[in-house]
C-alpha positions in Angstrom: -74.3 115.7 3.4 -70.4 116.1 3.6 -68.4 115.4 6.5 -65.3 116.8 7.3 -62.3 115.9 9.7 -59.5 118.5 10.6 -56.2 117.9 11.7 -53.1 119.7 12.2 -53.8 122.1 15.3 -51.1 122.6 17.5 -48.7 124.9 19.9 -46.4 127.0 17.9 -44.2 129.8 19.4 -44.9 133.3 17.8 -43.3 133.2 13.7 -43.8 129.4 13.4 -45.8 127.3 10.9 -48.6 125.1 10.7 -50.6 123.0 8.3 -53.8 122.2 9.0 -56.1 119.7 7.0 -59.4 119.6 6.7 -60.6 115.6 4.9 -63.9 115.7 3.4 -66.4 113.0 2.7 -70.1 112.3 1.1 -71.1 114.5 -1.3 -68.3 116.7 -2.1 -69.4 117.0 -5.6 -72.5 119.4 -4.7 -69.6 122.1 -2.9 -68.8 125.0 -5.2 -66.1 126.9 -2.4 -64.7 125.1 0.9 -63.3 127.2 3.4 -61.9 127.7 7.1 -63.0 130.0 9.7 -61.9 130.2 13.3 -63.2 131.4 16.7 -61.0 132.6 19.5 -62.3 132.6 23.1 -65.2 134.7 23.6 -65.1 135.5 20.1 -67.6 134.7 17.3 -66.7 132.6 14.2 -65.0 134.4 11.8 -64.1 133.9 7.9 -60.2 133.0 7.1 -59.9 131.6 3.7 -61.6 130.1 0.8 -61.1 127.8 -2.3 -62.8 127.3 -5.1 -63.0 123.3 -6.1 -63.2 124.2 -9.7 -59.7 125.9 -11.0 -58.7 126.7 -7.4 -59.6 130.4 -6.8 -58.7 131.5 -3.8 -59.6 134.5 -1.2 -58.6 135.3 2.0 -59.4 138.0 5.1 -57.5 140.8 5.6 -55.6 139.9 8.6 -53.6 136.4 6.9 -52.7 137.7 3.9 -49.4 136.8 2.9 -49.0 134.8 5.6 -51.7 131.7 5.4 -52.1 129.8 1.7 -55.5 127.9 1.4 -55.1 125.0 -1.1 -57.0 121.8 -2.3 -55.9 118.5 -3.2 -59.0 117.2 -5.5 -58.2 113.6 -5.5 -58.0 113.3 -1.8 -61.0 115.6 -1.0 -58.8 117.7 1.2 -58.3 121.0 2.0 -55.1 122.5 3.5 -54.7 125.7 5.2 -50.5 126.6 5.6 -50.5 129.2 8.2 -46.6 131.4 8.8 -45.5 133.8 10.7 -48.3 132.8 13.3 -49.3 135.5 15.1 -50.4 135.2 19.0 -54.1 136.8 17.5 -54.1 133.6 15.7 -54.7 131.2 18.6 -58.6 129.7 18.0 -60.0 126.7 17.0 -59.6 126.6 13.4 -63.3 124.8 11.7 -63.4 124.4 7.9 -67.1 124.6 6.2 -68.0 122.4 2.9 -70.0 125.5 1.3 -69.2 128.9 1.6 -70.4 131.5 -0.2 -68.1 134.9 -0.2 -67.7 134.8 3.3 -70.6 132.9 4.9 -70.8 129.3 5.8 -73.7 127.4 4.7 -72.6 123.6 4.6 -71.6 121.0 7.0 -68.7 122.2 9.8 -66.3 120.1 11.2 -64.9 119.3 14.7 -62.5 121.9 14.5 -58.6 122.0 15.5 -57.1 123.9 18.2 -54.0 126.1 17.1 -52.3 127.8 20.0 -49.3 131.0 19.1 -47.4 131.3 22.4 -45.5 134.9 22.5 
């Protein structure tokens, strides 16, 4: 079982930046793709980003590209997600998933970070 541990959630006026970090733990070796998904209020979940471990392929929804970066530091077991140009559609809590497969989750989620855009 992994376990994972974001951080970086904030408030950020409308065009700002934010990295968020998602620290994973146990078993990381058995995870082929990590990724982040986030869920606004009355909202379901939905798929951001993905990495692959392994030589770092990356893959992102529509909405965030060119503006978030999804990226992996191997040694540390961690994940980053560098989100600019927030947009206020990107206030949710922001969860990262240890196995994702295209663009469904099927491993452990974290606790989740709250980003907030202000306009």
């Amino acid at each position: 079982q992994v376990q994972l541990v974001e951080s970086g959630g904030g408030l950020v006026q409308a065009g700002g930046s934010l990295r968020l970090s998602c620290a994973a733990s146990g078993r990381t070796f058995s995870t082929d793709h990590m990724g982040w998904f986030r869920q606004a209020p009355g909202k379901e979940r939905e798929f951001v980003a993905a990495i692959r471990w392994s030589g770092g392929s990356t893959y992102y929804t529509n909405s965030v590209k060119g503006r978030f970066t999804i990226s992996r530091d191997n040694a540390k077991d961690t994940v980053y997600l560098q989100m600019n140009s927030l947009k206020p559609e990107d206030t949710a809590v922001y969860y990262c998933n240890s196995r994702v497969v295209v663009t469904t989750p099927f491993g452990s989620w974290g606790q989740g970070t709250q980003v907030t855009v202000s306009s």
